[in-house]
Backbone as CSV, one residue per row, in Angstrom:
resi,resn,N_x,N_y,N_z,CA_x,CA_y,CA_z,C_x,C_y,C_z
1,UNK,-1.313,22.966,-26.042,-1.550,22.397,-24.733,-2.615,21.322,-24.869
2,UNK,-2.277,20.127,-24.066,-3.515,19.278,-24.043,-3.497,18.783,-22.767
3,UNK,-5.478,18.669,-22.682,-5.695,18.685,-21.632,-6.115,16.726,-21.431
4,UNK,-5.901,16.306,-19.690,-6.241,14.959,-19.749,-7.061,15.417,-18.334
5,UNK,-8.130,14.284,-18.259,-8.998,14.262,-16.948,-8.347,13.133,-16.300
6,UNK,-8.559,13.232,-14.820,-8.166,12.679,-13.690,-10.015,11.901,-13.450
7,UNK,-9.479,10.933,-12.275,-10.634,10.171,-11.635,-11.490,11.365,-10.993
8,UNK,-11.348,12.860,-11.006,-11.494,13.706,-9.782,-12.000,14.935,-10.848
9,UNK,-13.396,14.990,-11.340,-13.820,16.377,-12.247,-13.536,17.708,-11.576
10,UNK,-12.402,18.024,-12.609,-12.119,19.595,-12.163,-10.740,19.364,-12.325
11,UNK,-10.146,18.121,-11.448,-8.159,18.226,-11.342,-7.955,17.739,-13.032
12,UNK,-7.348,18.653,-13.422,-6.673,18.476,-14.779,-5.403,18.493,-15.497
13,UNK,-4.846,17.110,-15.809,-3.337,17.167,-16.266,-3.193,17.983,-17.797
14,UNK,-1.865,18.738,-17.347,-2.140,19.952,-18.500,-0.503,19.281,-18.926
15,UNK,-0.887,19.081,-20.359,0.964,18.644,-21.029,0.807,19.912,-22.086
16,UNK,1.584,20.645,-21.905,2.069,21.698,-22.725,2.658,21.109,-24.443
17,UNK,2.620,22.113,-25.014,3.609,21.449,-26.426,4.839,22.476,-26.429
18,UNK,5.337,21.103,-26.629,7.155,21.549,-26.736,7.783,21.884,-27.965
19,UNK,8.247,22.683,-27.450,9.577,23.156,-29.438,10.752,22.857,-28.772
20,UNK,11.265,22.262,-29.190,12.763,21.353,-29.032,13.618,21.805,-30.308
21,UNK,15.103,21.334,-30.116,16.145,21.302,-30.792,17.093,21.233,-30.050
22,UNK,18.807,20.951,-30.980,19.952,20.886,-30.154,20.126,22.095,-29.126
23,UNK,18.924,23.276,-29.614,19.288,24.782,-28.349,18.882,24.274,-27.106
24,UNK,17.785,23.524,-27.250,16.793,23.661,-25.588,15.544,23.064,-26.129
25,UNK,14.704,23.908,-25.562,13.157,23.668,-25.457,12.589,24.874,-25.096
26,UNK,11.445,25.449,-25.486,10.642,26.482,-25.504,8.822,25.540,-25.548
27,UNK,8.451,26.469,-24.193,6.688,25.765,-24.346,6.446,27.083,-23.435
28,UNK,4.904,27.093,-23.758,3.998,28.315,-23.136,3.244,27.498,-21.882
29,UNK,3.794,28.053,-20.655,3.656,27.178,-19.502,1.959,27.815,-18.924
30,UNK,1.317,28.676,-20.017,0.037,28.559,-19.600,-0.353,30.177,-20.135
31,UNK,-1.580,29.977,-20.810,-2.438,30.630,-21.648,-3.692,31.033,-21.488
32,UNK,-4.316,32.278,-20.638,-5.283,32.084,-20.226,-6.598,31.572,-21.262
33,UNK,-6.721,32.701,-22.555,-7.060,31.955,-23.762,-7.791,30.631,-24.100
34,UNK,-6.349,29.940,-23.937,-6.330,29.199,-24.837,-6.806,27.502,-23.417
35,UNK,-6.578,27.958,-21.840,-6.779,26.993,-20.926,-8.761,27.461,-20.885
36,UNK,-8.973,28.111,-20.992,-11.005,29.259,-20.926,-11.475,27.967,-22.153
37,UNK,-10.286,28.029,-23.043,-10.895,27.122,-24.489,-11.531,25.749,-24.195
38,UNK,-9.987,25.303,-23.524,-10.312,24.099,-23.650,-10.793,23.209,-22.333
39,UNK,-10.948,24.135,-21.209,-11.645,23.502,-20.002,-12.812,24.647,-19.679
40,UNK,-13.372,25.615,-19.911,-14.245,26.232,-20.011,-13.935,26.769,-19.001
41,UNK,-13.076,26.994,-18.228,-13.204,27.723,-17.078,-12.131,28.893,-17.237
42,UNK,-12.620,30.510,-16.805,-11.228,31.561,-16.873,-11.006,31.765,-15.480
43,UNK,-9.438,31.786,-15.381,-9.149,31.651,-14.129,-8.009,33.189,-14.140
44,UNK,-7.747,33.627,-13.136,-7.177,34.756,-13.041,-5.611,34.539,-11.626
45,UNK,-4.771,34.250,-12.015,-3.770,33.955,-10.857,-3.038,35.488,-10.589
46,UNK,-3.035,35.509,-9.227,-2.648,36.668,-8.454,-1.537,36.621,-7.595
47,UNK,-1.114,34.995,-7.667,0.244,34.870,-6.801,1.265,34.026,-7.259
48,UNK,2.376,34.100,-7.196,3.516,32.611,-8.179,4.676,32.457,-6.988
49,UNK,4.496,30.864,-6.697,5.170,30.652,-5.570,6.305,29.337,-5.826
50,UNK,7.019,29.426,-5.114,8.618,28.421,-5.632,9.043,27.748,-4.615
51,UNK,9.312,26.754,-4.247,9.842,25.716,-3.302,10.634,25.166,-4.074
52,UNK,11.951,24.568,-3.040,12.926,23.586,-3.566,12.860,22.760,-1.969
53,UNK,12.885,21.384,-2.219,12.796,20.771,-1.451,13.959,19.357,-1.337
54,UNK,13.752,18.832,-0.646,14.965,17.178,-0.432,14.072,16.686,-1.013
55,UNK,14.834,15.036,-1.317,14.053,14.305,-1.238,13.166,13.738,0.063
56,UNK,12.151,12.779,-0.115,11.477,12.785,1.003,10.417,13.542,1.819
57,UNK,10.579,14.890,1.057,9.917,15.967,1.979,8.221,15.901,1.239
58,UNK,7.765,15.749,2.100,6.559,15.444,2.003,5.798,16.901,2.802
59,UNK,4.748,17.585,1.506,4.272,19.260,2.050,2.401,18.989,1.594
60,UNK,2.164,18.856,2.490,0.347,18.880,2.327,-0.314,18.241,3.545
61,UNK,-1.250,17.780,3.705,-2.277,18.112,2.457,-2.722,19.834,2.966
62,UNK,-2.708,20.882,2.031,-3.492,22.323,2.031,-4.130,22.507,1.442
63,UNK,-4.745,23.513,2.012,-6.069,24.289,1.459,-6.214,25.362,2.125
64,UNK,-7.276,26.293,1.736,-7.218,27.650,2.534,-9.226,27.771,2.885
65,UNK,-9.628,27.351,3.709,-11.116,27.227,3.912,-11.831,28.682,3.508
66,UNK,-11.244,29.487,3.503,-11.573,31.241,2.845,-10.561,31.415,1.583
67,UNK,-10.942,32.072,1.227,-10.067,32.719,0.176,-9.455,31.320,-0.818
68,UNK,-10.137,30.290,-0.918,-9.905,29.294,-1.614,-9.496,29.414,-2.807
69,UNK,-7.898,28.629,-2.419,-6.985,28.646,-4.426,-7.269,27.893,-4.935
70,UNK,-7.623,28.003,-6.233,-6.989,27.250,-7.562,-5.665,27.016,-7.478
71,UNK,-4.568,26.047,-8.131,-3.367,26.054,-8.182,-3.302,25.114,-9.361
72,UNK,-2.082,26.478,-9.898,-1.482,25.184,-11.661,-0.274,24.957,-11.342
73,UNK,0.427,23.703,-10.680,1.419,23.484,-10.440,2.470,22.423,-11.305
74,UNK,3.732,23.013,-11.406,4.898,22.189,-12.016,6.224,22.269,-11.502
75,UNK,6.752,21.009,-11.860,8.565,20.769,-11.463,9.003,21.401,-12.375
76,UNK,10.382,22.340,-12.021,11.286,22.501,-12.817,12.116,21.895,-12.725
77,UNK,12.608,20.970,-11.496,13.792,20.751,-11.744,13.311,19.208,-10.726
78,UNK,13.784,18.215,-11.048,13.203,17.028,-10.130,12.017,16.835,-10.313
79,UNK,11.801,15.724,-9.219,10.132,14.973,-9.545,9.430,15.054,-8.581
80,UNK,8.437,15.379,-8.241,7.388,15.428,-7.367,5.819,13.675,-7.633
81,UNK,5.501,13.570,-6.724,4.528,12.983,-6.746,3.202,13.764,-6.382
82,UNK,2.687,14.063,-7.215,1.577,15.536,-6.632,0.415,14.418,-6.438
83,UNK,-0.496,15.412,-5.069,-1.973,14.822,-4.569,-2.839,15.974,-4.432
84,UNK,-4.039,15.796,-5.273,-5.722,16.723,-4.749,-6.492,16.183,-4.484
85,UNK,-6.992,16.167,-3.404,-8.233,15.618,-2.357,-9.000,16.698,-2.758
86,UNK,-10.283,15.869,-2.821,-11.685,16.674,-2.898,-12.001,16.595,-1.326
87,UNK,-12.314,18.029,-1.256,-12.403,18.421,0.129,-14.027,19.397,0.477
88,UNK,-14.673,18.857,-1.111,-16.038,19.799,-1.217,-16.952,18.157,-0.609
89,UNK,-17.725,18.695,0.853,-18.800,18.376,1.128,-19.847,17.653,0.268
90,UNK,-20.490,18.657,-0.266,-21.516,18.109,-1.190,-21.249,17.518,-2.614
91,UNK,-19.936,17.047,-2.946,-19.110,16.712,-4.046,-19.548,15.179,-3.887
92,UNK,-20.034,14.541,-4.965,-20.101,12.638,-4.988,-18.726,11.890,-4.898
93,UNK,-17.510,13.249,-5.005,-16.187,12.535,-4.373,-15.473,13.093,-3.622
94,UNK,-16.404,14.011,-2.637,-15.437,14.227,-1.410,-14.943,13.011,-0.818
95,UNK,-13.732,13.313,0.034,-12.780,12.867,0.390,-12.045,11.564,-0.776
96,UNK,-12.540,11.642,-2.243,-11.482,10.905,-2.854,-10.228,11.549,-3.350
97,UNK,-9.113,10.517,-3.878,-7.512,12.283,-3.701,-7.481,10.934,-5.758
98,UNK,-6.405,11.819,-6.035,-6.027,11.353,-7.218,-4.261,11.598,-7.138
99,UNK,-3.320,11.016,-8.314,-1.957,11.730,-7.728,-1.324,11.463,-9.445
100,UNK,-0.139,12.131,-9.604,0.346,12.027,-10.770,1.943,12.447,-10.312
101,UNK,2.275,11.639,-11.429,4.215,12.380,-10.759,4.225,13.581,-12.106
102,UNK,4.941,14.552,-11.138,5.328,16.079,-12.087,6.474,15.702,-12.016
103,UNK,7.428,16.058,-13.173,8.815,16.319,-13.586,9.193,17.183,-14.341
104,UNK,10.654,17.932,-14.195,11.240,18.676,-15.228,10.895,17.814,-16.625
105,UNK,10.707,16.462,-16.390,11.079,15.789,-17.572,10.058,15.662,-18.572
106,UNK,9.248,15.241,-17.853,7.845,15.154,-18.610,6.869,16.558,-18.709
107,UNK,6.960,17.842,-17.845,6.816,18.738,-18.054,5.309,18.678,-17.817
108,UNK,4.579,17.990,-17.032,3.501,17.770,-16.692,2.966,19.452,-15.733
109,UNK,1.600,19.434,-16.183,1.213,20.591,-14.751,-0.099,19.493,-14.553
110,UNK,-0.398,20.247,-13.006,-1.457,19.756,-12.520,-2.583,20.890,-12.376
111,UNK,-3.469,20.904,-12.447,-4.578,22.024,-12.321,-5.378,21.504,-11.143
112,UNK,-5.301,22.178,-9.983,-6.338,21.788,-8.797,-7.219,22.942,-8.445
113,UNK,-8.515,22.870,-8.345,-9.487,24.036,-8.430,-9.172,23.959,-7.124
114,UNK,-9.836,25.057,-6.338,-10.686,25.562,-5.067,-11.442,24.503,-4.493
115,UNK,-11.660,24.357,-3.433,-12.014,23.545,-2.890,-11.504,21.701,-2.585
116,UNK,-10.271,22.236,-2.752,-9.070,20.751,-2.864,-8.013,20.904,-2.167
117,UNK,-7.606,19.957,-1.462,-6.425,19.960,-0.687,-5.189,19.691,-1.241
118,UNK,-4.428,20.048,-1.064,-3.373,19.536,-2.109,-1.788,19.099,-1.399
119,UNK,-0.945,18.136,-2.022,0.008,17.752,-1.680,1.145,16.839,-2.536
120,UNK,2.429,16.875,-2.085,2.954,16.068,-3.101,4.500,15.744,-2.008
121,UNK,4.956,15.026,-2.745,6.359,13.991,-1.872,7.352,14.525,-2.993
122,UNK,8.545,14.466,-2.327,9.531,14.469,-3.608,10.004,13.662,-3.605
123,UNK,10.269,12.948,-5.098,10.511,11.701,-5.237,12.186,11.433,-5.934
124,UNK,12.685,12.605,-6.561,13.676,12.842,-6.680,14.673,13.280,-5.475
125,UNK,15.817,13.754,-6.006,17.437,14.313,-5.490,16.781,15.290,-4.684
126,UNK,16.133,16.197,-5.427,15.672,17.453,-5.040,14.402,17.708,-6.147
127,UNK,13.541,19.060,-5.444,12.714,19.381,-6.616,12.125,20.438,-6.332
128,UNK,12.152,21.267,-7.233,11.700,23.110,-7.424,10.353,22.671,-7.814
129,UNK,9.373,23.577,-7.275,8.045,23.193,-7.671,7.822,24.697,-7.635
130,UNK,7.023,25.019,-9.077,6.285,26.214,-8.961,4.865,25.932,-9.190
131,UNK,3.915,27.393,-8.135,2.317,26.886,-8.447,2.089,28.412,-8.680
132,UNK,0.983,28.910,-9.053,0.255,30.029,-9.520,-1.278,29.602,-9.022
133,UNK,-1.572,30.760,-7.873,-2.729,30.494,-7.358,-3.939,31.518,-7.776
134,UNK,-5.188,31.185,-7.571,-5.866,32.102,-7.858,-6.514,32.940,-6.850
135,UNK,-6.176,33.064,-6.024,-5.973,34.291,-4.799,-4.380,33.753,-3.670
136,UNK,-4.661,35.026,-2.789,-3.813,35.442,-2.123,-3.512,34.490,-0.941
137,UNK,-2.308,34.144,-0.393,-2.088,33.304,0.905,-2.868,33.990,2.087
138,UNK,-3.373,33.262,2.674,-4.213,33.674,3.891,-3.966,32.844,5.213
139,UNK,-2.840,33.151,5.913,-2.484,32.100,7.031,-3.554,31.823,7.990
140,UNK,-4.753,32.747,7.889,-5.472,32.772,9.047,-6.439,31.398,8.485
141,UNK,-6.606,31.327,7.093,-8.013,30.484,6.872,-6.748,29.367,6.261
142,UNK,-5.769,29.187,6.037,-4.952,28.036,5.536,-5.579,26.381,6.624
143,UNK,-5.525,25.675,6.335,-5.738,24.571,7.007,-5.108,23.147,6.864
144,UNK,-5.198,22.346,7.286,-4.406,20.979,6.991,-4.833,19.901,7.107
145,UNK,-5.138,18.737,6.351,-5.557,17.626,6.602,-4.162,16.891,6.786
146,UNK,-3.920,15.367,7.304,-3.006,15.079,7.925,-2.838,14.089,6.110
147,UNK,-1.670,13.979,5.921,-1.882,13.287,4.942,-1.367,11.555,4.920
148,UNK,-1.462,11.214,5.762,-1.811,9.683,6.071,-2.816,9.218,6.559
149,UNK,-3.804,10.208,6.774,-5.679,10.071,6.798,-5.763,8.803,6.463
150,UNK,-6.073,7.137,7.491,-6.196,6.368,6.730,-7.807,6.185,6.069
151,UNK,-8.570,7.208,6.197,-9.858,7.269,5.923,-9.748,8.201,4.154
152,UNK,-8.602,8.365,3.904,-8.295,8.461,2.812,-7.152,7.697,2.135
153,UNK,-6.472,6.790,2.590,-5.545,5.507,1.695,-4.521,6.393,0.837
154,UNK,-4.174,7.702,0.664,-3.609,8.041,-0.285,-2.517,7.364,-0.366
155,UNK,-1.824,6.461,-1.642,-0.511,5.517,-1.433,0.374,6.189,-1.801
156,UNK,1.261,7.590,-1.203,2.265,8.048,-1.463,3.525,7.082,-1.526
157,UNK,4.470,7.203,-3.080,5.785,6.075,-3.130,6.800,6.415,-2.479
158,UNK,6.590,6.006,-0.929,7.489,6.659,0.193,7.878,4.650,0.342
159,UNK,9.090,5.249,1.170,9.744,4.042,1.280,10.247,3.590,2.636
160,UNK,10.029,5.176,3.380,10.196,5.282,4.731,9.665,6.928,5.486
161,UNK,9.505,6.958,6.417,8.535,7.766,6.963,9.461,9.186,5.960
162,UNK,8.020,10.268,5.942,8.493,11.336,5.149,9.115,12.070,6.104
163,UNK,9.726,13.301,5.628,10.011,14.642,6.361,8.946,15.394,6.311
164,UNK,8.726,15.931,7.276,7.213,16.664,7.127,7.607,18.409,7.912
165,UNK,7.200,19.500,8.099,7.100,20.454,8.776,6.169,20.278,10.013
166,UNK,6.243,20.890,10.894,5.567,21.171,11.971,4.261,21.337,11.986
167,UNK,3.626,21.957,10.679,2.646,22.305,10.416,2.174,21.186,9.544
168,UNK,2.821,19.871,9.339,1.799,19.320,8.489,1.838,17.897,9.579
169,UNK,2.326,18.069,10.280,2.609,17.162,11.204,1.415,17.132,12.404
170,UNK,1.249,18.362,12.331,0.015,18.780,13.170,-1.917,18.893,12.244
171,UNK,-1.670,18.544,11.171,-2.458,17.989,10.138,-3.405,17.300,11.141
172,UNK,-4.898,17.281,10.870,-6.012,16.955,11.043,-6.633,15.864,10.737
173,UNK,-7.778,14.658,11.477,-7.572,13.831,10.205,-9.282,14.291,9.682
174,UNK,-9.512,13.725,8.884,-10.321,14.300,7.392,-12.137,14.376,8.453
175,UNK,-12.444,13.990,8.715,-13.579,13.820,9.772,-13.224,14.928,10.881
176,UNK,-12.289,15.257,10.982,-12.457,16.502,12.148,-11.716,17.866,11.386
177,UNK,-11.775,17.703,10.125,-11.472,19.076,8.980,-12.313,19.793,9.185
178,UNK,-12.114,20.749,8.895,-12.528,22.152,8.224,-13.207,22.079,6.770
179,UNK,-14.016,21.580,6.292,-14.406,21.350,5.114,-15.173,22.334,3.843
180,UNK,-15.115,22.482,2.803,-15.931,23.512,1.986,-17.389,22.851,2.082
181,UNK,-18.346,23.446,1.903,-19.981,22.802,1.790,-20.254,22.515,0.468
């Protein structure tokens, strides 16, 4: 596994190593070990969650103001454009976001600590996204920043207004959040 830093200390692009041949491909989609090694941090995930989405569908920005996840997220199948907003207060980059495209193809994960909002567009046909959090869903403390915050610029490669849920539609903008300290 190797690790790359983002503009954003803490969000970390994780490229796995691949064993290939005419069978397939085989990679270890995460090691507690061997991730303690090489970013110093041990993390313990307690939940593994799966979406398949359209294209277009645009799901964020979240966070959970209690019970705050970590999330190591990847495409299995399609492409995502993933986003983590620093959403920590006393951080020298709250409210800056960073973004990377995940694919089956490139086999990219994203690592977003606690205290980050998170979101992504699908940029493909379709796209299965799995994340592994480090605590439990908590609808009561879940929250939403709106994710066209223009007090955050995030340039999602949308081409026309997204599909959004009800709940992200009703998204907050970043000055009247719910914020970590």
């Amino acid at each position: 596994m190797q690790i790359q830093t983002t503009e954003l200390p803490g969000v970390l692009i994780i490229e796995p190593k691949v064993f290939g041949d005419e069978r397939g491909f085989f990679y270890e989609s995460f090691n507690e070990k061997r991730f303690a090694e090489l970013t110093g941090e041990r993390v313990s995930f307690v939940q593994d969650n799966h979406s398949r989405s359209a294209r277009n569908v645009l799901r964020g920005l979240h966070y959970q103001i209690e019970q705050a996840q970590g999330k190591l997220v990847r495409v299995i199948s399609g492409e995502v454009y993933d986003v983590a907003v620093d959403l920590r207060k006393s951080s020298p980059h709250f409210g800056r976001w960073t973004g990377v495209y995940l694919s089956a193809e490139n086999r990219r994960q994203l690592w977003i600590p606690p205290g980050f909002g998170h979101g992504f567009v699908v940029t493909s046909e379709h796209a299965e996204f799995l994340y592994k959090t480090t605590d439990y869903w908590a609808p009561q403390h879940e929250r939403c920043v709106l994710w066209n915050d223009p007090a955050l610029g995030i340039q999602w490669p949308l081409s026309e207004a997204p599909t959004l849920s009800a709940k992200d539609q009703a998204g907050v903008l970043l000055a009247d959040a719910e914020v970590f300290a």
